[in-house]
N, C-alpha and C positions, 0 to 999 in steps of 0.2 A: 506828624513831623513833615513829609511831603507838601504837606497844602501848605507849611506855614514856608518852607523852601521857597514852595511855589509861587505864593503871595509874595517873600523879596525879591526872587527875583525879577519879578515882574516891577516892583516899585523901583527897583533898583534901575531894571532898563530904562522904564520911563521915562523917571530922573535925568537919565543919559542922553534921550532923547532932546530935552530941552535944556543939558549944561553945554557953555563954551565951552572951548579949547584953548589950552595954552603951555608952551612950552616950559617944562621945570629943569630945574640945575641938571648938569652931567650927572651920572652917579659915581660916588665915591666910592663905594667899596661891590662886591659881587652879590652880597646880598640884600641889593635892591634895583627894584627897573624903576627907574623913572616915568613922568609923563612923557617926556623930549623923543623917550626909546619907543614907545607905543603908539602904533600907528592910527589914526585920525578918522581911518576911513577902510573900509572891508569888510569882510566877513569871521578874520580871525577869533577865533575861541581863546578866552583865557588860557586855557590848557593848553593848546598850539602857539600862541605868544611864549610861556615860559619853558614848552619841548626847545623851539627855535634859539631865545638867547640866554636861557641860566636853564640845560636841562637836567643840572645839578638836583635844584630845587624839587624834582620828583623822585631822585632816588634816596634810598637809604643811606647813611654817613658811615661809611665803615670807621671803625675805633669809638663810637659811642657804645654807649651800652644802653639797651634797652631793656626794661622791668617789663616783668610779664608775658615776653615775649618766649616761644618754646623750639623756635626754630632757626637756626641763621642769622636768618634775612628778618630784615627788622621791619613793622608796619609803615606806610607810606604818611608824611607827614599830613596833619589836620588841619583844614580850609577854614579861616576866619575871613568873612567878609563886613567891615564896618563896625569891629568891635563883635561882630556875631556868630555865631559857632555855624559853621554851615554843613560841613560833615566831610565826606569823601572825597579824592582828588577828581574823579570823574564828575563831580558837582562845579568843575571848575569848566568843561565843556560846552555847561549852558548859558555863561557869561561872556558875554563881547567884548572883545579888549577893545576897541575904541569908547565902550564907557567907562574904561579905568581911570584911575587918577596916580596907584603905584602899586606896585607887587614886592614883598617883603619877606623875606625866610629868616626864621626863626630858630635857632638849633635848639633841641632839646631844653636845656637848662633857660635859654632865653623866654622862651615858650611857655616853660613853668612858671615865672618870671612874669610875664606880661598875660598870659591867659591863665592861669592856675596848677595847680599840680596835679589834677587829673589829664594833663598833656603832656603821654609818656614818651612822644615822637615830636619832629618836630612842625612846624606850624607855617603856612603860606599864608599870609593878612591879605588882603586885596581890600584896597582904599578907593570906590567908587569917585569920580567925577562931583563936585557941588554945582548945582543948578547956580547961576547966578541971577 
């Protein structure tokens, strides 16, 4: 499971390496960042991009409920990058936000919804950059 991590994200930066840039719509509602919102150039981490302006998107949603869960506090929601299941939020560290394209949160039911119903939390999409 690591190597195959480790192979996208690698294909993923590359990608980044040789896509343009370009400004996308405002966003409309809080859970989504646009391109317009992501900065172009730096060193920011995925993970420090969505701490900075939705650090909603990392924590738990108080009043959902969560299956499975035996404690509290509910697991932290599941990283899909590019349609891909990528794993843990800290997988989101090693992703540059200047090769994003949008970062999208998911609640629960959403989540089940668009990635299946073994995703009992909810779900961060991150939409890489297209090479052009």
């Amino acid at each position: 499971l690591r190597t195959t991590v480790t192979v996208l994200l690698v294909s993923l930066v590359m990608a980044c390496a040789s896509a343009g840039t370009r400004a996308g719509a405002a966003p409309s509602n809080r859970s989504v960042i646009t391109r317009s919102e992501i900065p172009t150039t730096g060193t920011e981490s995925a993970y420090d991009l969505i701490q900075r302006l939705r650090p909603e998107y990392l924590r738990s949603k108080p009043g959902q409920t969560y299956v499975g869960t035996t404690t509290a506090e509910a697991p932290p929601p599941t990283v899909f990058v590019d349609g891909q299941r990528l794993g843990e939020l800290s997988e989101l560290r090693h992703i540059p936000a200047p090769c994003l394209s949008m970062i999208r949160y998911y609640s629960i039911e959403e989540g089940k919804r668009k990635f299946g119903m073994q995703n009992v939390v909810g779900v961060i999409e991150i939409t890489y950059q297209k090479p052009y």
